[in-house]
C-alpha positions as CSV (number, residue, x, y, z in Angstrom):
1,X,203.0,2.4,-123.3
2,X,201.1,-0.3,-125.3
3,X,201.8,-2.7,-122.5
4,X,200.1,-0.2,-119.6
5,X,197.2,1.0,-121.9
6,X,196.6,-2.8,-122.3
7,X,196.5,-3.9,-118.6
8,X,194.4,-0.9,-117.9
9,X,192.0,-1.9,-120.6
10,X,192.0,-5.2,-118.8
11,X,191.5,-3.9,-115.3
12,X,188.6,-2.0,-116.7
13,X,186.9,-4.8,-118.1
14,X,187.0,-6.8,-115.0
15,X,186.1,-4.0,-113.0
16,X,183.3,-3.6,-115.1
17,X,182.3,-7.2,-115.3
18,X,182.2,-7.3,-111.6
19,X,180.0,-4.5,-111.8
20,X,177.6,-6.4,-113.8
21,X,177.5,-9.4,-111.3
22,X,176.7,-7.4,-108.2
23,X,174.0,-5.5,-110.0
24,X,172.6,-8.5,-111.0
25,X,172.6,-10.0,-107.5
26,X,171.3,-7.0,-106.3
27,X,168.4,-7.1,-108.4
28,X,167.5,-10.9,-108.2
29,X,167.6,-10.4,-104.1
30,X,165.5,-7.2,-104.4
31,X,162.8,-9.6,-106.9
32,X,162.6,-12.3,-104.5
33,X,162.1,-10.1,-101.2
34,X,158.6,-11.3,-100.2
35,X,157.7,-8.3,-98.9
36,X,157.9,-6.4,-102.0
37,X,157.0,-9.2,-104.6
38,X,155.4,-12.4,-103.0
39,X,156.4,-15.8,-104.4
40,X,152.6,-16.8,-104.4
41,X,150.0,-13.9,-104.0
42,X,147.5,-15.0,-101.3
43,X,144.2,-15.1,-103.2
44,X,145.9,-17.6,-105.7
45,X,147.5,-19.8,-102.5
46,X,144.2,-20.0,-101.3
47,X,142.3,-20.6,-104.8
48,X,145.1,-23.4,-105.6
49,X,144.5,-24.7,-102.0
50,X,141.0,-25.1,-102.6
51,X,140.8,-26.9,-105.9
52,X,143.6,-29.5,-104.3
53,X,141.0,-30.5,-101.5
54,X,138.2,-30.6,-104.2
55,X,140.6,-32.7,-106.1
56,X,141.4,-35.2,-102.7
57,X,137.4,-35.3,-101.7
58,X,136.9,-37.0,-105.6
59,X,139.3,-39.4,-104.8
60,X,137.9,-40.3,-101.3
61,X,134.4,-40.9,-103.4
62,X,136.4,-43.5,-105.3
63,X,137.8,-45.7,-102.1
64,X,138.1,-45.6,-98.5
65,X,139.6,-42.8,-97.0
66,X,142.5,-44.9,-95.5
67,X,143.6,-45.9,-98.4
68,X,144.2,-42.3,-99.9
69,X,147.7,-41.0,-100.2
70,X,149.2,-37.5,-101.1
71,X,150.6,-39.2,-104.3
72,X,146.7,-39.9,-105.5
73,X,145.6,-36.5,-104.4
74,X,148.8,-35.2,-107.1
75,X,147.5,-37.1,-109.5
76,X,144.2,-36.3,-109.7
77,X,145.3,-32.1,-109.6
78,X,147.7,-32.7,-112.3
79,X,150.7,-31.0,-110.4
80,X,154.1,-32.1,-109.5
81,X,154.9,-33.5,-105.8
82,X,157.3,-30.5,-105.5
83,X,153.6,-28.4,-106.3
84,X,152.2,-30.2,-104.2
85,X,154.3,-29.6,-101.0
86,X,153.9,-25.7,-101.4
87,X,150.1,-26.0,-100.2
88,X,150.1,-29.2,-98.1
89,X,153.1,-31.8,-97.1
90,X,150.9,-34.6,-95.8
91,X,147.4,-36.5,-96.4
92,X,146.7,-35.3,-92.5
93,X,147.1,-31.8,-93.4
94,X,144.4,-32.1,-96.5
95,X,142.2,-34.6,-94.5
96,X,141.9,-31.7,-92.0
97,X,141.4,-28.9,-94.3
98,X,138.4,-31.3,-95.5
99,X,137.0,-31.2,-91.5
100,X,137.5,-27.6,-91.9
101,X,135.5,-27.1,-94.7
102,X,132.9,-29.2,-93.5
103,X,132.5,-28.1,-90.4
104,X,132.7,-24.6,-91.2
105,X,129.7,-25.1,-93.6
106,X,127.3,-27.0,-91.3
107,X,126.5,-25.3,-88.6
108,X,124.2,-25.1,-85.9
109,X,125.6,-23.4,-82.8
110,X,123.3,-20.3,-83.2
111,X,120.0,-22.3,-83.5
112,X,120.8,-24.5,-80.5
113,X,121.6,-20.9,-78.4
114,X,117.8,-20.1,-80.0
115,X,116.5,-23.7,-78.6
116,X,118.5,-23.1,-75.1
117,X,116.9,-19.7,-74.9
118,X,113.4,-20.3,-75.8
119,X,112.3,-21.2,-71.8
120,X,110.3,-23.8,-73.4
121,X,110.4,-27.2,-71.7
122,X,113.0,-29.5,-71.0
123,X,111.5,-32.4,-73.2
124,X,110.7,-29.8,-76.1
125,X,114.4,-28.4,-75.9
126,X,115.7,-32.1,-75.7
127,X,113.3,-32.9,-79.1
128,X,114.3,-29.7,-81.0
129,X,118.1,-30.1,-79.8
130,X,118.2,-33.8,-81.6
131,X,116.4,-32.6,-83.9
132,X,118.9,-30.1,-85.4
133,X,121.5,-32.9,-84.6
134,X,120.1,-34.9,-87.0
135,X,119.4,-32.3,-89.5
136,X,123.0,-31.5,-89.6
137,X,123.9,-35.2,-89.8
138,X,121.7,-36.0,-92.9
139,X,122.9,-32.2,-94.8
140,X,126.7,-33.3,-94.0
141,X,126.1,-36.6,-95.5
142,X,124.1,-35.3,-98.0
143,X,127.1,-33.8,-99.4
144,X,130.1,-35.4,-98.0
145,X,129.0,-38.8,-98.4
146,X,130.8,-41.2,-95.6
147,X,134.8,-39.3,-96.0
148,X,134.2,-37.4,-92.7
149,X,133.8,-40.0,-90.6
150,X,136.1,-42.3,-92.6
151,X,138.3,-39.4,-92.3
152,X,137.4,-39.4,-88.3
153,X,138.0,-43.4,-87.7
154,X,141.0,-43.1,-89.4
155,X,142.3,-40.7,-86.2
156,X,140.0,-42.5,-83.8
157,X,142.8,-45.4,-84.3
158,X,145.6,-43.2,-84.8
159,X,145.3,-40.7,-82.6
160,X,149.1,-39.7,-82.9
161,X,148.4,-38.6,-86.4
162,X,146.1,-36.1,-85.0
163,X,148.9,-34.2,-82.7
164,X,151.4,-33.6,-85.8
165,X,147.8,-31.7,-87.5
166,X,146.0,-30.4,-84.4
167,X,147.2,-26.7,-84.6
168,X,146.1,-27.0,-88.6
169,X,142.3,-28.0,-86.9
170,X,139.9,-24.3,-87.3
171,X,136.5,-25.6,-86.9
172,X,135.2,-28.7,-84.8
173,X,131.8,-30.1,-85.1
174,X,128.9,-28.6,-83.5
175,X,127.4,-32.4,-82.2
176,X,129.4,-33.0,-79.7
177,X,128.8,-29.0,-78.1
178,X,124.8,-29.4,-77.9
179,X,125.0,-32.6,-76.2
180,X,126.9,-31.0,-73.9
181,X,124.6,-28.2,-73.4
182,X,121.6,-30.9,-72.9
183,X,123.5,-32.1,-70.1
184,X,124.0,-29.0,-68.3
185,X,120.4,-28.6,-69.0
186,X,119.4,-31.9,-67.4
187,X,121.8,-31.3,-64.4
188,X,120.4,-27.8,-63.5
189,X,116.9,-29.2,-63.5
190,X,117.6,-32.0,-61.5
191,X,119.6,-29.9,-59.0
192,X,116.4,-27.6,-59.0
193,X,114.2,-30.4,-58.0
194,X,112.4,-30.3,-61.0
195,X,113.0,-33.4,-62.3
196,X,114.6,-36.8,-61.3
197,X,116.7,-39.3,-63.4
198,X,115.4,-43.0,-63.7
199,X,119.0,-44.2,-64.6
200,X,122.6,-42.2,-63.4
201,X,123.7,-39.4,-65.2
202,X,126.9,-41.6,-66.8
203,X,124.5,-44.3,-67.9
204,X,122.7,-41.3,-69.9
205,X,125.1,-39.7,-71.6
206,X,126.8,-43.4,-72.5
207,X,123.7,-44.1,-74.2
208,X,123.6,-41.1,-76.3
209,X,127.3,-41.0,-77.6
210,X,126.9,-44.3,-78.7
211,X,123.3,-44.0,-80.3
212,X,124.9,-40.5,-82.1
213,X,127.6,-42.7,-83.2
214,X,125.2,-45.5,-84.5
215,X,122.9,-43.3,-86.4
216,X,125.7,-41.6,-87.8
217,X,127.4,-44.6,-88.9
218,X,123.9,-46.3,-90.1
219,X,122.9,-43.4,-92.1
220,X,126.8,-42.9,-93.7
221,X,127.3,-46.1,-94.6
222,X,124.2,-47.6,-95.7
223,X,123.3,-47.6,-99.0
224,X,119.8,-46.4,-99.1
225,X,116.6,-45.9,-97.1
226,X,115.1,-48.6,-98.3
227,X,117.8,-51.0,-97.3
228,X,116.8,-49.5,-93.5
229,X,113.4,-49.9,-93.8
230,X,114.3,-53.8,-95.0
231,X,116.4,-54.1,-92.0
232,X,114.8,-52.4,-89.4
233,X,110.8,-52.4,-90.5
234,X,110.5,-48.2,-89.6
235,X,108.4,-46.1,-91.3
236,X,109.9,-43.6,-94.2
237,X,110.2,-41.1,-91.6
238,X,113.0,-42.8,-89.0
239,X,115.5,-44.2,-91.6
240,X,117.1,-40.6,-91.9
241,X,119.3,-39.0,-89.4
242,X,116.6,-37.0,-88.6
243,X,114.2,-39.1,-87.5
244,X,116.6,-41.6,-85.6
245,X,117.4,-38.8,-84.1
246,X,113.8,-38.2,-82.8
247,X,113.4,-41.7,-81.4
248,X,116.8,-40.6,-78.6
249,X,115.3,-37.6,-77.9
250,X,112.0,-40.3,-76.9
251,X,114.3,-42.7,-75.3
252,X,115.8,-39.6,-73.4
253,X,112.7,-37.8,-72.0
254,X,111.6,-41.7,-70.8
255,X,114.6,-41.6,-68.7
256,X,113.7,-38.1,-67.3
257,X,110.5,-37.6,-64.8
258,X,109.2,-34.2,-64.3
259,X,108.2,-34.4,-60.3
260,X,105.1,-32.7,-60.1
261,X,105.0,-29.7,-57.4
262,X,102.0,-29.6,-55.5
């Protein structure tokens, strides 16, 4: 009797201890089911998301963009790599999140569709048009400094680093859009017979990419206005984006003649 009453004390316990264990399972798979209690709640993801890019625009103040790497961006948040890799997994996917930001802030879409719509004259649309250009040039640098277009050379070189990040890209700059719409602008009115270009179409837009670029690059990467004016010999008023700016829109309307109807 002693001998059955212990081997069912036995088979009790183990029962029981088996009980224990798939309770416990249980309850750890029920705790870790995201859609009852998520690992990271979104409004933190995002919070935490945000202070990392604030932390990798600091770096990018203290050297060149290209030389930043996901191991500099941890240490300057303070968090583990492992951390790290549960917001971003490569210095592609911040640099773009910085675009994003940037871009998102800045824009000027709805005061070009104002311009566009206005029925004022092709030369006063082509002066206001640059003008916003340049406005949103000089407020981007203003508080980005030169990292965005580091940031965009770096992928102007490397363009294969772009396709592994592209579907990560929200938000693209508006600069690149207006000219665009100036074109269209200048190729209805010549098909109108309202005006005729001095130089082919191609030849035009060349110039303004590349003088867009320039000003850009001139204004990023120069010091201070001062150091244009010593260079250059403008007046206060053309050594911002701005007013560069103004001087295309000039160089522009030269290469547009209104014909006169009779």
């Amino acid at each position: 009797m002693l001998q059955i009453g212990y081997k069912l004390i036995i088979i009790l316990t183990s029962m029981s201890f088996i009980f224990i264990i798939m309770t416990s399972v249980s309850i750890l798979h029920l705790y870790y089911r995201e859609d009852i209690m998520p690992k990271v709640k979104e409004e933190h993801f995002i919070e935490r998301a945000n202070k990392i890019v604030d932390g990798a625009i600091r770096v990018c103040r203290t050297k060149p963009a290209h030389a930043v790497t996901l191991r500099d961006v941890v240490k300057e948040c303070g968090i583990s790599q492992g951390g790290m890799y549960n917001y971003f997994t490569s210095i592609d996917e911040i640099f773009v999140e910085i675009l994003n930001r940037a871009y998102g802030e800045f824009q000027i879409a709805d005061s070009a569709n104002e311009i566009f719509e206005s029925g004022k004259s092709l030369s006063t649309i082509l002066m206001e048009s640059f003008a916003i250009i340049g406005k949103l040039t000089d407020d981007m640098i203003a508080k980005y400094g030169k990292i965005l277009y580091e940031i965009s050379d770096i992928y102007a070189g490397a363009p294969e680093r772009v396709v592994k990040v592209i579907d990560k890209i929200k938000v693209t700059d508006d600069t690149n859009a207006v000219i665009g719409m100036l074109m269209t602008l200048i190729d209805q009115n010549v098909s109108s017979g309202a005006v005729k270009l001095k130089m082919p179409r191609e030849h035009i837009l060349l110039l303004i990419g590349v003088t867009v670029q320039g000003i850009v690059r001139t204004v990023a990467f120069t010091n201070s206005a001062e150091m244009i004016k010593a260079q250059t010999g403008v007046d206060d008023e053309y050594t911002s984006a701005q007013g560069m700016m103004k001087i295309l829109a000039q160089t522009v309307i030269q290469m547009v003649e209104t014909i006169q109807s009779e």
